[in-house]
C-alpha positions as CSV (number, residue, x, y, z in Angstrom):
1,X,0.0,0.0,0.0
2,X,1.5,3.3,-1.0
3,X,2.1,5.6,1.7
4,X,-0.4,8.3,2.7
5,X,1.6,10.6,5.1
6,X,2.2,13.7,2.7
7,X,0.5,15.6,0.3
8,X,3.8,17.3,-1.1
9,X,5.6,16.7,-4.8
10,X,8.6,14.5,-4.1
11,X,11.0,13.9,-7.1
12,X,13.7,11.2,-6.9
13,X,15.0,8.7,-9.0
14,X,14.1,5.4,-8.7
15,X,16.6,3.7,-6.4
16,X,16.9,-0.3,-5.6
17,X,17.1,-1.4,-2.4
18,X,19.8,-3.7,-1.4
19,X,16.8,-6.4,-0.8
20,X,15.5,-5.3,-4.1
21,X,19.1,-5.8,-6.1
22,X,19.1,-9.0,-5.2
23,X,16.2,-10.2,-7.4
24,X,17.1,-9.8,-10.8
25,X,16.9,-12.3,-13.3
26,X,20.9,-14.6,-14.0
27,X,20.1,-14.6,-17.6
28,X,18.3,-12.9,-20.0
29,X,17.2,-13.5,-23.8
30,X,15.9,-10.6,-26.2
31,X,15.1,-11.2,-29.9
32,X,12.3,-9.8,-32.1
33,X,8.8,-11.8,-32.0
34,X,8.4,-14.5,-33.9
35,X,5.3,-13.6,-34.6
36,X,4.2,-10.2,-34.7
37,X,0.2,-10.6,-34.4
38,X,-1.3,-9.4,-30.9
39,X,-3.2,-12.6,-31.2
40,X,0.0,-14.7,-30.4
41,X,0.8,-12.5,-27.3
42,X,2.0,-14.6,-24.4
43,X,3.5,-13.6,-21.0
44,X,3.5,-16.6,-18.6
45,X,5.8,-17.3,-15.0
46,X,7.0,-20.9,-14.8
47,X,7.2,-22.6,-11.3
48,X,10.5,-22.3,-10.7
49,X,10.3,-18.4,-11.3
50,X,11.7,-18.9,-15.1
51,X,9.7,-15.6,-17.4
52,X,8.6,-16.1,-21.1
53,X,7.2,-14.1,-23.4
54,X,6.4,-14.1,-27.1
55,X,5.4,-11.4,-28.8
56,X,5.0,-8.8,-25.9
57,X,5.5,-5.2,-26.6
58,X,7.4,-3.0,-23.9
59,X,4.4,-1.0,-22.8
60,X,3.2,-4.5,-21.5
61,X,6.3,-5.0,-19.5
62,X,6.5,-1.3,-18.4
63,X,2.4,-2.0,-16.9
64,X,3.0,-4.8,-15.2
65,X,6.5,-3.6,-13.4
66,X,5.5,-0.2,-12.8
67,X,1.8,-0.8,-12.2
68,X,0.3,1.6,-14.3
69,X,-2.0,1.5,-16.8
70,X,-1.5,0.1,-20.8
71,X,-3.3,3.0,-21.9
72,X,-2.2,6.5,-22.3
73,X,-2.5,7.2,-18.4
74,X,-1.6,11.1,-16.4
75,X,0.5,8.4,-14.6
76,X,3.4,7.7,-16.7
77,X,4.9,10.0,-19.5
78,X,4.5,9.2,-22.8
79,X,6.1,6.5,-24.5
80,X,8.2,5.9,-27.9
81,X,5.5,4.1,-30.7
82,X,8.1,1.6,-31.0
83,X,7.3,0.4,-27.5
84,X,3.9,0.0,-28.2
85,X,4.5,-1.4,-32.1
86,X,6.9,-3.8,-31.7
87,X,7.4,-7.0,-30.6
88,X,10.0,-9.3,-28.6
89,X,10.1,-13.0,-27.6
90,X,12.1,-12.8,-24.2
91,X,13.1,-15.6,-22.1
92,X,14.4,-14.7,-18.6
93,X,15.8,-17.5,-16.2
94,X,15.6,-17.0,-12.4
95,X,17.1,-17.2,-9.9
96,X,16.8,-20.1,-7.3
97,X,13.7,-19.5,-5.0
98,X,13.7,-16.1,-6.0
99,X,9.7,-16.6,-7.3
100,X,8.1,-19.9,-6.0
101,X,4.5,-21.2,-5.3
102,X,3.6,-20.8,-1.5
103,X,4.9,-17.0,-1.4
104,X,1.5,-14.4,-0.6
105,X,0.0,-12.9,-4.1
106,X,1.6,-9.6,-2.9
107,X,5.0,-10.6,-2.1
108,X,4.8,-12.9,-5.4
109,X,3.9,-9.7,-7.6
110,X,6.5,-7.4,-5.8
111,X,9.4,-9.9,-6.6
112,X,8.2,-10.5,-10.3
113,X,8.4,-6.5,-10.3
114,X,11.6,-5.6,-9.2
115,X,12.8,-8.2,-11.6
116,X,10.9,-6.8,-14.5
117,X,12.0,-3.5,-13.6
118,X,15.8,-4.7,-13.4
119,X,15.3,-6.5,-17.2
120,X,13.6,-3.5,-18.7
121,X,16.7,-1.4,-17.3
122,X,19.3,-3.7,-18.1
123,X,18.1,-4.5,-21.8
124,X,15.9,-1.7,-22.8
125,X,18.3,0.9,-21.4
126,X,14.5,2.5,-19.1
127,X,15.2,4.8,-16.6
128,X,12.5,6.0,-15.0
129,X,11.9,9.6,-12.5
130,X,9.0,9.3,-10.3
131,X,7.3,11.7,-7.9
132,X,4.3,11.2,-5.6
133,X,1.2,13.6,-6.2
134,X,-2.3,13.6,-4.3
135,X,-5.0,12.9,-6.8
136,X,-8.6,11.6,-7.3
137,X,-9.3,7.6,-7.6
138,X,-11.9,4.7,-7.6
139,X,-11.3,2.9,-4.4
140,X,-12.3,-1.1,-5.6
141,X,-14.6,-1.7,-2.3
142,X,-16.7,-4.2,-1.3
143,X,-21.0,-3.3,-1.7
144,X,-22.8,-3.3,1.8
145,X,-24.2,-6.8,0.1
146,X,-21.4,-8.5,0.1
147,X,-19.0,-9.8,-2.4
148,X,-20.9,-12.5,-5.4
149,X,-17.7,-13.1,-7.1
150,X,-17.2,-17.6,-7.5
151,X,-13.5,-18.7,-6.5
152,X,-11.6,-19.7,-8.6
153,X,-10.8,-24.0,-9.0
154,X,-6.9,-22.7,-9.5
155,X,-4.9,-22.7,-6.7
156,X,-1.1,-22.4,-7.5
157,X,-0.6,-19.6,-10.2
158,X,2.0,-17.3,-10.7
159,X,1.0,-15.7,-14.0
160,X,-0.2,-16.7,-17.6
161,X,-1.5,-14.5,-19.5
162,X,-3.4,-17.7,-22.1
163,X,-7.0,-17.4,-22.7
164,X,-7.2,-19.9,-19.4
165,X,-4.4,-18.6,-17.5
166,X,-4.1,-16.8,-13.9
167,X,-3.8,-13.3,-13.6
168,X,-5.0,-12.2,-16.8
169,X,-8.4,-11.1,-18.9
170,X,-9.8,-12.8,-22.3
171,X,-9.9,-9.5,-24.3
172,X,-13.4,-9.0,-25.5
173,X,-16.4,-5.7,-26.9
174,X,-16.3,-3.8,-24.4
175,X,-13.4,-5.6,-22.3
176,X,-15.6,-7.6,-20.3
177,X,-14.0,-8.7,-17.5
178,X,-13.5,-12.4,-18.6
179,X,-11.0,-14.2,-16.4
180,X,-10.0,-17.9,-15.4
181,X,-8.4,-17.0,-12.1
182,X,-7.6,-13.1,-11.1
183,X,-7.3,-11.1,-7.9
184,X,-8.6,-8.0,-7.2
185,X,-5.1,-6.3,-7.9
186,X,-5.9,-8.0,-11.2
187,X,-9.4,-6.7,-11.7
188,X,-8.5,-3.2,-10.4
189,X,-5.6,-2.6,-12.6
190,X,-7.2,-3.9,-15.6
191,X,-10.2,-1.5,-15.5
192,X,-8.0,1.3,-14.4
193,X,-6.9,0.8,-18.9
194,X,-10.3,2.7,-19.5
195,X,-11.6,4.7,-16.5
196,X,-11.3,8.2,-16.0
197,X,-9.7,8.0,-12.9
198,X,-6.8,5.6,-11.6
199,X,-7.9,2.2,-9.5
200,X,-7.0,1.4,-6.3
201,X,-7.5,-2.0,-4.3
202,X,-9.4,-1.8,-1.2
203,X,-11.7,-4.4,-1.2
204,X,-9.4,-7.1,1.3
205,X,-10.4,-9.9,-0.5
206,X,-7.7,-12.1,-0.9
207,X,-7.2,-15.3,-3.1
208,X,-8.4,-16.0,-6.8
209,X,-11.5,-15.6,-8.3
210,X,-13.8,-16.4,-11.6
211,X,-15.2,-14.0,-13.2
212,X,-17.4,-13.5,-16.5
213,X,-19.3,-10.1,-17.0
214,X,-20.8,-8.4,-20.2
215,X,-18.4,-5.6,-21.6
216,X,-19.4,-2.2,-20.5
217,X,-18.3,1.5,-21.7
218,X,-15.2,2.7,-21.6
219,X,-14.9,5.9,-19.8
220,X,-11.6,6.9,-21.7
221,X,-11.7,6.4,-25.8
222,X,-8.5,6.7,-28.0
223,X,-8.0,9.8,-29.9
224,X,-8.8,9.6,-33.5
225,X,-6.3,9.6,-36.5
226,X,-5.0,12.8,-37.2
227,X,-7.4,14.5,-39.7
228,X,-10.2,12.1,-39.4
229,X,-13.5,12.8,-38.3
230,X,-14.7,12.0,-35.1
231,X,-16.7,8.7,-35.3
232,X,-19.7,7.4,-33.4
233,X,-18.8,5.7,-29.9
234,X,-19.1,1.5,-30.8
235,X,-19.5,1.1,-27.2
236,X,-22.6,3.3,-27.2
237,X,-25.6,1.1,-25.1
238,X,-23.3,-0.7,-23.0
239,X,-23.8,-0.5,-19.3
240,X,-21.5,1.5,-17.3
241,X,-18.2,-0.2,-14.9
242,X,-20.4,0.7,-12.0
243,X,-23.3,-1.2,-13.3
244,X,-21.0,-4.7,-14.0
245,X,-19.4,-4.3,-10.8
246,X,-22.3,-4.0,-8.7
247,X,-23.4,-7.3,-10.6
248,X,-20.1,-9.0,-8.5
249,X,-21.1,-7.2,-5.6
250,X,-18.7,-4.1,-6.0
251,X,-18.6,-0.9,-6.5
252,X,-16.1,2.2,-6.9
253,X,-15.9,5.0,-4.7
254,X,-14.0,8.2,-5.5
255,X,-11.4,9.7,-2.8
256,X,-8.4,11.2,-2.8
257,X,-5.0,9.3,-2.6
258,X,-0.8,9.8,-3.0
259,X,0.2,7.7,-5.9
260,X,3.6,7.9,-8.3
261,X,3.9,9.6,-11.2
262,X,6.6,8.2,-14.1
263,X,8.2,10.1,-16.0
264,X,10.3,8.3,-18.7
265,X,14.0,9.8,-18.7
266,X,15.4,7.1,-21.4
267,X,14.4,4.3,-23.0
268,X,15.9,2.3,-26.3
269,X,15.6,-0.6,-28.4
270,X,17.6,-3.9,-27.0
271,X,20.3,-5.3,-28.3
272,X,19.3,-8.5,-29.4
273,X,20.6,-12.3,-28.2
């Protein structure tokens, strides 16, 4: 949890912790994908810790390390096209029990961050300068009803992002929220992509969940092409993210809270292996 003792600007440079330096991937492959169709897009965590990924673009590492939104976001600076066009197949070997079944969801996602965060520095050249800034969220809580979310039959799961993986959506209309085995970390961070206002967390459910909702309307749309006429919304009629999450016994509620801010200082293609 992100602390909430200041409401100042603070601007440093991201630093690792000795505890932090010590979980970085022993060896790390970088080549261009294979394959450079979305539809091929895998990013999976093997038992022993070991990461793999085929066709991933950077913005998809940067989300996941940084967590911050896919989407254009006020919370990270924007990025080279490259990093969102192109495509890598990267293999990534850990380090012994530094990611292993048994560790808390948390602890398991910080780890697999600070790695990711070490590889994207290391190959991709990213430095990144964050400060913290007070700002308006959706707080992910629970209704007064209670939660009607199903658990999930899958137990031990680090992260595969396959149509029935853990810890990732089935992209859909309207991204429905379609998943085989997700947190709420998950489910926050993935709607976070198209609301107006960051996501936060707060629900304390823990463990992993089911989910299969109707797609509802984005609150943030993409720009369109330069010198193109603005076109009707497709999403038009769907019901609103308030709406589906009420239907799991959800809801958002707006409040103020500290969060970073990244601003990308540099940031190249790899050299490939």
């Amino acid at each position: 949890m992100l602390p909430n003792f200041t409401k100042a600007l603070l601007s440093i440079f991201v630093a690792w912790p000795a505890a932090a330096q010590s979980q970085t991937f022993d060896k790390i492959t970088v080549k261009p994908a294979r394959s450079a169709e979305h539809s091929q897009m895998r990013v999976q965590v093997l038992p022993n810790g070991d990461f793999i990924a085929s066709a991933v673009a950077v913005v998809t590492l940067i989300s996941y390390a940084y967590d911050v939104p896919a989407n254009p976001s006020p919370r990270l600076s924007a990025l080279p096209d490259w990093t969102v066009r192109e495509r890598y197949d990267i293999e990534a070997k850990a380090p012994a029990k530094a990611i292993f079944f048994g560790l808390p969801d948390r602890e398991l996602r910080s780890r697999l961050q600070q790695m990711l965060r070490r590889l994207l520095a290391d190959r991709f050249g990213l430095a990144m300068q964050v400060r913290y800034k007070t700002m308006s969220v959706y707080a992910l809580t629970v209704a007064k009803d209670g939660p009607k979310l199903q658990r999930s039959g899958t137990t031990d799961c680090i992260l595969d992002s396959a149509r029935q993986g853990c810890h990732s959506f089935v992209s859909g209309f309207g991204h429905p929220l379609n998943a085989n085995a997700i947190d709420m970390d998950d489910l926050a961070h993935y709607i976070a992509n198209w609301t107006d206002l960051p996501v936060l967390n707060r629900t304390e459910l823990n463990g992993l969940f089911s989910v299969d909702t109707e797609g509802w309307l984005p609150m943030r749309l993409p720009p369109p092409p330069p010198n193109t006429a603005q076109r009707p919304n497709p999403f038009a009629g769907l019901p609103t993210i308030f709406t589906v999450l009420g239907g799991l016994g959800l809801e958002l509620r707006r409040q103020d809270a500290v969060l970073p801010v990244y601003t990308v200082k540099s940031i190249e293609r790899p050299s490939t292996n």
